[in-house]
ROVOBA-262995 format. One record per residue (C-alpha): z, x, y; residue in three letters. Coordinates in steps of 0.2 Angstrom, whole numbers, plus 5000, padded with zeros to 4 digits. Example, Ala and Ser with C-alpha at 12.3 -4.5 7.8 and 13.67 -1.06 7.14 Angstrom:
<dogus>
503950624978ALA
503650684995SER
</dogus>
This chain:
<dogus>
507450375028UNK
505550365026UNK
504950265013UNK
503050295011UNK
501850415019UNK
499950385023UNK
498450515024UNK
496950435028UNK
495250485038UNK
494950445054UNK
493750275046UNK
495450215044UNK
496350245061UNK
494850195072UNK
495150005063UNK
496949995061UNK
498550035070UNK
499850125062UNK
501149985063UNK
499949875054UNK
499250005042UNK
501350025037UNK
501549855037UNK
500249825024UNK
500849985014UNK
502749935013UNK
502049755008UNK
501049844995UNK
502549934988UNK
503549814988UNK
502549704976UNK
502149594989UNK
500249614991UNK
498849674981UNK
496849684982UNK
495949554981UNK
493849554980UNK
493649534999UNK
495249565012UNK
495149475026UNK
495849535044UNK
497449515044UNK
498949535032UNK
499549365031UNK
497749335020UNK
497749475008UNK
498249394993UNK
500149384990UNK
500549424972UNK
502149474964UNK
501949624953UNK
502449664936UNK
503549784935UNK
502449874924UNK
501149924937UNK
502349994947UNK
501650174946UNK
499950104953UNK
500749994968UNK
500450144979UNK
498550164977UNK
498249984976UNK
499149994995UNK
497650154997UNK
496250044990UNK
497049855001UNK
497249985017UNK
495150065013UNK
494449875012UNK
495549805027UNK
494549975038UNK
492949915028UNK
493049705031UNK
493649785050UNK
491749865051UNK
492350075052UNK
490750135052UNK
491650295046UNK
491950375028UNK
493750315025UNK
495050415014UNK
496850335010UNK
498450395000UNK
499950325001UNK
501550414992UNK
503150324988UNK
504450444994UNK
505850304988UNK
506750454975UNK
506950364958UNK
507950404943UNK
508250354925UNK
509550234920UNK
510150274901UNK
509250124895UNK
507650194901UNK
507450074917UNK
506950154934UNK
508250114949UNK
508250164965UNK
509550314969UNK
510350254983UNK
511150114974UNK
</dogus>
């Protein structure tokens, strides 16, 4: 089942493959890796950082804004346009906590 989705531009594409654009996403989304001032090229240097749960509705356009600075510090000369959207279905838990459905 897919996880994720990402539209971007072309400013994207030109600079980065698909299997390294998903690989940064599903870290993103995960928790796993978040901006940082400057990205450098490649994923193991991004700034690995667990998130807190409570910025979970944002870990999918910080994986937009970490994927748009890795095209820029990769020199696209293009104009570059990322969105990533969670497909992972969620629901509520009677206690008010987000799981995942396929639990």
């Amino acid at each position: 089942m897919d996880e994720f989705l990402i539209l971007a531009s072309d400013g994207l594409w030109d600079v980065v493959s698909n299997d390294f654009a998903c690989q940064v996403a599903k870290r993103c989304l995960d928790g796993q890796l978040r901006r940082r001032s400057q990205v450098n090229m490649n994923i193991e240097n991004i700034g690995e950082v667990r998130f807190d749960e409570t910025l979970r509705r944002s870990r999918a356009a910080e994986a937009a804004a970490v994927l748009a600075e890795l095209a820029i510090a990769r020199g696209s000369r293009d104009n570059i346009s990322v969105i990533v959207v969670e497909l992972r279905k969620k629901t509520c838990t009677t206690s008010g906590h987000i799981r995942n459905s396929s639990r």
